[in-house]
N, C-alpha and C positions, 0 to 999 in steps of 0.2 A: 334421497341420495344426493351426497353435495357433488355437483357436475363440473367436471376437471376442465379447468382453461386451456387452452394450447397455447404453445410457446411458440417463436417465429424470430428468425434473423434475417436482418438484422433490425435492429431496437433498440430507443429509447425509453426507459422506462423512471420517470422526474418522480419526488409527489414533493407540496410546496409544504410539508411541517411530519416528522417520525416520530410517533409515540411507543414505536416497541422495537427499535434497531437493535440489529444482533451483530455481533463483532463475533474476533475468532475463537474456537477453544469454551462457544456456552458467555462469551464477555456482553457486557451492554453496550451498545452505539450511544449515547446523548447528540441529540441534535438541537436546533431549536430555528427560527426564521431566516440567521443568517449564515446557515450553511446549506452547502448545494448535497443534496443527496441524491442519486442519479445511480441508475445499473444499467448497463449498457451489454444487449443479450446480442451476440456473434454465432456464426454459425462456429464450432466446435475447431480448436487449432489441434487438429491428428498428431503432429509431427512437434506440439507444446505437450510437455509431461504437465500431471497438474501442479505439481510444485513448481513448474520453471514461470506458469500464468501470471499470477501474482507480482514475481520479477520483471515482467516485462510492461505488464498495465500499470505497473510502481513508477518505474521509469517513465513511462507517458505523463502521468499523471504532473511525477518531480518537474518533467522540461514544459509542461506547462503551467506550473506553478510560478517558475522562475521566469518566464515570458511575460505573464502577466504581472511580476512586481518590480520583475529589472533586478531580482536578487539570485547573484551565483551560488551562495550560501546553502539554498535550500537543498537537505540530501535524503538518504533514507535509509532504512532501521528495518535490515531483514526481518520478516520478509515481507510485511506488508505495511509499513508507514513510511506518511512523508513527512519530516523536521527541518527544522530550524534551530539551530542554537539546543537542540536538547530539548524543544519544545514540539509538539506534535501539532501540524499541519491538514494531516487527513489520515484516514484508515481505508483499508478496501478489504473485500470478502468475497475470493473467487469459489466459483463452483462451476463444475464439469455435470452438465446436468440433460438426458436426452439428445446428446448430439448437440446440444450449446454452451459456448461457454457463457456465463453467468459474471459478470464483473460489477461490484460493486463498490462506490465510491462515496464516500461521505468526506467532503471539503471544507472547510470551516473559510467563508470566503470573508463575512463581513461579519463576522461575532464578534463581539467584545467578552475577551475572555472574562472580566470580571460580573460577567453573567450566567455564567456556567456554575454548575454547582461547584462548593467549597472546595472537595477533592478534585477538580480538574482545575480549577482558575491558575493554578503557575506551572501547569504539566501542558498548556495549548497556547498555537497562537493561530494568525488567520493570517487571510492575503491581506486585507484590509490593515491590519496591524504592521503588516512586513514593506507597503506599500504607500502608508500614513496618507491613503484616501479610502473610501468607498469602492467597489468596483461592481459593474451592471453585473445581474446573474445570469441573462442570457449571452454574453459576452462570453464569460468565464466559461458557461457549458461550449459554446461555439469552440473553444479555444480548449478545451480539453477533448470535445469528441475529433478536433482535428490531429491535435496529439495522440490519443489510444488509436486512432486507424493507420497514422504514419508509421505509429511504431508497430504496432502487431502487424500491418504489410509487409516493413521491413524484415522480420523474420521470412518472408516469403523467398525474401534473395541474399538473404547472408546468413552464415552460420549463426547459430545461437551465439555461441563465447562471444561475436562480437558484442552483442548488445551487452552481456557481461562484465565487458570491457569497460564500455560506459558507463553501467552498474557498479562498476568497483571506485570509478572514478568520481560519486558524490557517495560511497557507502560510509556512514558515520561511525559501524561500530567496529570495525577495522583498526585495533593497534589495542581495544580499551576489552578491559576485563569482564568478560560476560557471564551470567547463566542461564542456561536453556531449559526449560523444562519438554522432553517431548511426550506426547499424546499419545496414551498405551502405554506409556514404557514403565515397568514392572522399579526398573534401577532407578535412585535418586537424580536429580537434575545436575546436568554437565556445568561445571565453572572451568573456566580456562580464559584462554587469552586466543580473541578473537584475531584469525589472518588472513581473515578476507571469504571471498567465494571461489570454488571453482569452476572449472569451463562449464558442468553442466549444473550448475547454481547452489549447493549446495553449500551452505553453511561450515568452514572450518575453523573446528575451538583447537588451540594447544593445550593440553592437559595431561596432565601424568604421565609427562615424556614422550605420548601420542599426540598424533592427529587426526581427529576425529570427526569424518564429515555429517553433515546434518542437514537431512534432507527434509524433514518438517519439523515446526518447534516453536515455542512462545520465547521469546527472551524477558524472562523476569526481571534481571536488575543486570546493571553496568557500572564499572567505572573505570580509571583511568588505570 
């Protein structure tokens, strides 16, 4: 009988190369040497719905992206990416798992995107690319695990919507025409015209003269 590991917060949990990363919705991770992949296991936020997780370790992630390159640009792509320019930065894969949350991060820090397979080379960039040097990777971990504990403390003394607030204010797909597909859902996938989030994070598309919020979901494609 294969014997179960225990899980314990709080944790770092690094490895230095991912040969089977998993993204949301069943998708593939690619990683390769020069990105950080990192899950960072917390004791369980009671009072974080699990869709609202994702928004809030997003936002850590962004403000310490843009620390480390000195760029204000970098934003993010409900619900769980960080971009640049339309170009994807990082992905994360929360889970609410045994009384922990589960947060995972894959950072593209020093990749050169021309070494990513064909279909990703002009859909990615990194820090290294955004920052036109190299950057240490224990640096970059220091500097985002200081980011994910400011920001999910700060949930501890302010209302959610604030940090939403802040979330609205680098959200990229805000004004531009989306589709969403969600997970289960029997109906075709929503297109509409994305306007933002609300107070308690959910996704709102305009569409056929509604408003329709969305509380989990892939966004497949976008434009203006």
């Amino acid at each position: 009988m294969r014997k179960r590991r225990e899980l314990f917060a709080p944790a770092i949990v690094l490895t230095a190369r991912q040969t089977a990363g998993r993204g949301r919705a069943g998708n593939t991770w690619w990683s390769n040497a020069g990105v950080l992949t990192v899950t960072f296991a917390l004791a369980a936020e009671e009072h974080l719905a699990p869709h609202q997780l994702p928004l809030v370790a997003g936002l850590a992630v962004r403000n310490a992206a843009a620390e480390l390159t000195g760029n204000p640009a970098i934003g993010l792509k409900w619900p769980n990416d960080v971009v640049c320019g339309g170009l994807k930065l990082a992905g994360l894969l929360c889970e609410r798992l045994d009384r922990l949350d589960l947060i995972g991060v894959g950072l593209n820090v020093n990749l050169n995107p021309f070494e990513a397979p064909p279909t990703l080379r002009r859909r990615i960039t990194s820090l290294a690319t955004l920052a036109t040097a190299s950057l240490d990777m224990t640096q970059v971990l220091v500097v985002l695990a200081r980011h994910m504990r400011q920001t999910i403390s700060r949930r501890n003394h302010h209302p959610f919507a604030s940090l939403i607030e802040e979330y609205r204010n680098h959200h990229a797909l805000t004004g531009c025409t989306v589709t969403v597909a969600v997970p289960g859902s029997q109906s075709p996938a929503l297109r509409g015209r994305c306007e933002g989030l609300d107070d308690s994070g959910r996704l709102l598309i305009r569409s056929g003269g509604r408003l329709h919020p969305v509380v989990t979901g892939s966004v497949c494609s976008t434009g203006d």
